[in-house]
N, C-alpha and C positions, 0 to 999 in steps of 0.2 A: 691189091685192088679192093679188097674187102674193108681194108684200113679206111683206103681215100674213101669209101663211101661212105664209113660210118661218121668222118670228118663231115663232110659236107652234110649229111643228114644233122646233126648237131648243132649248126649254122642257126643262129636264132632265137635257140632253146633254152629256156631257164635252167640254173643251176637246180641237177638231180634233186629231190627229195627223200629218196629212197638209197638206202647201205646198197653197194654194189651187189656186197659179197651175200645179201637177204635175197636180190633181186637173184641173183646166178642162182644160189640154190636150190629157191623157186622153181627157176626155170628147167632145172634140172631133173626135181622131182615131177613134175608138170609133163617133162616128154618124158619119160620112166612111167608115168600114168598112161599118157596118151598109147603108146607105141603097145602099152597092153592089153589094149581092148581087143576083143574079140574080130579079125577079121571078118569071120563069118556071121557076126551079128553086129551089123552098122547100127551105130549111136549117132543120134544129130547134135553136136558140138554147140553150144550157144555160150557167147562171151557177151558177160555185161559187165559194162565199164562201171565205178566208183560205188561194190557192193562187196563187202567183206563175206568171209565163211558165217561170221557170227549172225548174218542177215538170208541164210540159207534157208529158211523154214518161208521166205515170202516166195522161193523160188521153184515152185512144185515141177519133179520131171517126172515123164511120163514112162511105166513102167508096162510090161508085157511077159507074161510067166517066169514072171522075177529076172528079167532082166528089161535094162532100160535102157530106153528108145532114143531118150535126151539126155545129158547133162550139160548144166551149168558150168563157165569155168569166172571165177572170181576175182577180179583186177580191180584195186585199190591202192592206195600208197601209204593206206594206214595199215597196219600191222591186221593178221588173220590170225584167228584163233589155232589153235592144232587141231587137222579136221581133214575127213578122208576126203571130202568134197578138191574138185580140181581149182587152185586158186594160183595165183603170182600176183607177191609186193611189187607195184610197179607206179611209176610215176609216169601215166598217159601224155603228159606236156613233154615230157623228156624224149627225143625222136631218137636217141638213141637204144633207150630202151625198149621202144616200141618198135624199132627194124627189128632189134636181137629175138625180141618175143614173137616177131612174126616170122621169122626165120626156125623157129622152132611149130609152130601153128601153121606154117605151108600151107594153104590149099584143103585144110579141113575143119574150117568153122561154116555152120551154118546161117547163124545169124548174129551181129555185134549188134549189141544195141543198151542205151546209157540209159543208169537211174534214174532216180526222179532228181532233177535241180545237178546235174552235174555238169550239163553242158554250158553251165556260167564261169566253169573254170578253167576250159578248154581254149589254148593257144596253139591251134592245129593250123600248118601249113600245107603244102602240098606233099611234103615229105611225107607227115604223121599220116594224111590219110590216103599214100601209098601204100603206107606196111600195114594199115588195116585192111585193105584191100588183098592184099595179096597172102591174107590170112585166111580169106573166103574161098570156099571151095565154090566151080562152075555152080552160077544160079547162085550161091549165099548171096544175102545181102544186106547190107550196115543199113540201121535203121536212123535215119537222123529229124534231131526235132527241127521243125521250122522255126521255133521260138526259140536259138540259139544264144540270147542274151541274159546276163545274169540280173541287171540293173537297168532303171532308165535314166536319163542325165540330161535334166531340166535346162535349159538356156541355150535356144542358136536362132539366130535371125531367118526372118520367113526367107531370104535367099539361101538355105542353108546353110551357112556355114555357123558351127557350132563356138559360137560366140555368148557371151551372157547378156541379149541387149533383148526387151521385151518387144513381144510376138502382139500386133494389133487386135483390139479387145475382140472381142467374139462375138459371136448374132444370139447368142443359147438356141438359136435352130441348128439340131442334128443336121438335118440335110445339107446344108450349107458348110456347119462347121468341118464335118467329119472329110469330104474330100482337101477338103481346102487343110486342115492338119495331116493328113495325107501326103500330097504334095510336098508339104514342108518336112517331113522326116525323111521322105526321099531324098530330099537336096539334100539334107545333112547326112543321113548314112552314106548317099554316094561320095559327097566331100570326103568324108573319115575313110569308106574304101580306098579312094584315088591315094590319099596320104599313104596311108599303107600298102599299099601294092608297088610303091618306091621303094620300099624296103624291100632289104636282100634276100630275106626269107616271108614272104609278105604272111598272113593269115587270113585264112580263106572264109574263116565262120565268126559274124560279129558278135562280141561279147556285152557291147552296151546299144541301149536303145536309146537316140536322139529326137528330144520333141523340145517345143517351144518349152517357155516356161509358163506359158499362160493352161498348158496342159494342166496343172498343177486345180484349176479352177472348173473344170469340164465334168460334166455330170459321166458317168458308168456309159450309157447308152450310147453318147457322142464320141470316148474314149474308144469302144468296141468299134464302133462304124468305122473310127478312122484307122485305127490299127487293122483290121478287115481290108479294106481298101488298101492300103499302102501295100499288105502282108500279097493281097490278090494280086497287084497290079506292078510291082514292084519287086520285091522281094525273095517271091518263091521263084517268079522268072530268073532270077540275077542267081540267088545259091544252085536253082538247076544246071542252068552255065556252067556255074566255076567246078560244080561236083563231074560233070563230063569232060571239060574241055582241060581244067585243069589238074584234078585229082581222078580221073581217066579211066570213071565207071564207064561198065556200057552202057545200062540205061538206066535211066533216072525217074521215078513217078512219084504222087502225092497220093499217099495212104492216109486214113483216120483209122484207129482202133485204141485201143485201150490191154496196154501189157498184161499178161495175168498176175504181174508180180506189183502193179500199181492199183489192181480190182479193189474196189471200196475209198480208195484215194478222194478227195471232195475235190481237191486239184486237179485233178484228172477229167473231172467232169462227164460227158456224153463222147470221149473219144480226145486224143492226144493226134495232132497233125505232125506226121512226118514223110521226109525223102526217103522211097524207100530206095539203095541206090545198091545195084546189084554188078555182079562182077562174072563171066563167062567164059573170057579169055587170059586169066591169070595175072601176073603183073604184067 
């Protein structure tokens, strides 16, 4: 049973990046860690995706008459330094190793949640963000950014569909421009969804962003309206969906805050938009 599921979880998944036999070890010293924590002194578990041991000092945990309250556990697929810190080599794309790792994390992580810029390399289907799920313990929950995409990718006709033919010249009024490019990214992200979600193992979180090509000419301010608008009217609705109905959070909401581990980031700005998308009833 255990087999056939790892099979089908696997279904879609780029070839591993990570040594098996780094990742098992990993995994091995990671629940040898976990399993010795102090029952009588709960630690809240926090997994942050694509941040080595070597990046430990931006991840402050909170301590209490010398014992602490949080730790961090550190998932990358680049190599961690040797460090008492809780970490596993792991390749997040790979749904294999993210069952096996959640199979180990059962039901006591508090909060998952990705670096800065990692979620551009994220090819999660329903699979992957089953076994993050069922990594959370009642109430945890995976923090996800609404800005899911790594890149944007210039050329698709105002009908949407992501073609390289040019987008009619613009009015340089914001008001005007900004829905009206709006509109048009919708038709092409929903095109590029429908496409994908024929596939077998569809993925659930867009990686590129679709705009005319005439976006390339748009001042800042017309840029932000339309991306606002599309992101309001469009977007947050559509990943709310697919994170309920098909990756089978129980509830799903929009948070702004700022990580303590992105604090003074200029990327970061006045607060980072995420789902915060919590889990109750286990897998």
């Amino acid at each position: 049973m255990r087999t056939a599921a790892l099979a089908a979880l696997a279904c879609g998944s780029a070839p591993a990046e990570v040594p098996f036999e780094a990742f098992r070890e990993d995994c091995r010293i990671l629940k040898h860690a976990i399993d010795a924590l102090d029952p009588g002194q709960p630690v809240s578990l926090n997994l942050v995706l694509g941040a080595t041991t070597q990046e430990a000092g931006r991840f402050p945990a909170e301590w209490s008459g010398g014992r602490p309250l949080t730790r961090w556990i550190f998932l990358s697929r680049e190599p961690h330094a040797p460090s008492a810190e809780l970490h596993v080599r792991c390749d997040f794309n790979d749904a294999q190793q993210v069952f096996m790792l959640s199979r180990i994390l059962e039901g006591r992580v508090s909060a998952i949640l990705p670096d800065w810029s990692v979620m551009k390399f994220t090819r999660w289907n329903a699979a992957h963000l089953g076994s993050l799920k069922r990594m959370l313990r009642p109430g945890g929950t995976l923090f996800l950014p609404v800005e899911t995409w790594g890149h944007v990718q210039l050329g698709i006709n105002e009908d949407g569909t992501p073609d390289p033919e040019d987008f009619p010249p613009v009015t340089g009024e914001a008001a005007a421009d900004a829905p009206r490019f709006a509109r048009s990214i919708h038709r092409a992200m929903e095109y590029a969804q429908r496409k994908e979600d024929a596939a077998r193992a569809p993925r659930l979180l867009p990686s590129v962003l679709l705009v005319p090509r005439a976006w390339a000419g748009l001042d800042e301010p017309t840029r932000a309206g339309a991306l606002a608008a599309w992101k309001a009217g469009w977007h947050i609705p559509a990943l709310e969906r697919r994170m309920r109905e098909k990756a089978k959070f129980s509830s799903v909401s929009l948070v702004r805050f700022t990580p303590v581990f992105l604090k003074g980031r200029p990327e970061a700005g006045d607060g980072i938009e995420y789902l915060a998308c919590r889990s109750y009833n286990g897998s």
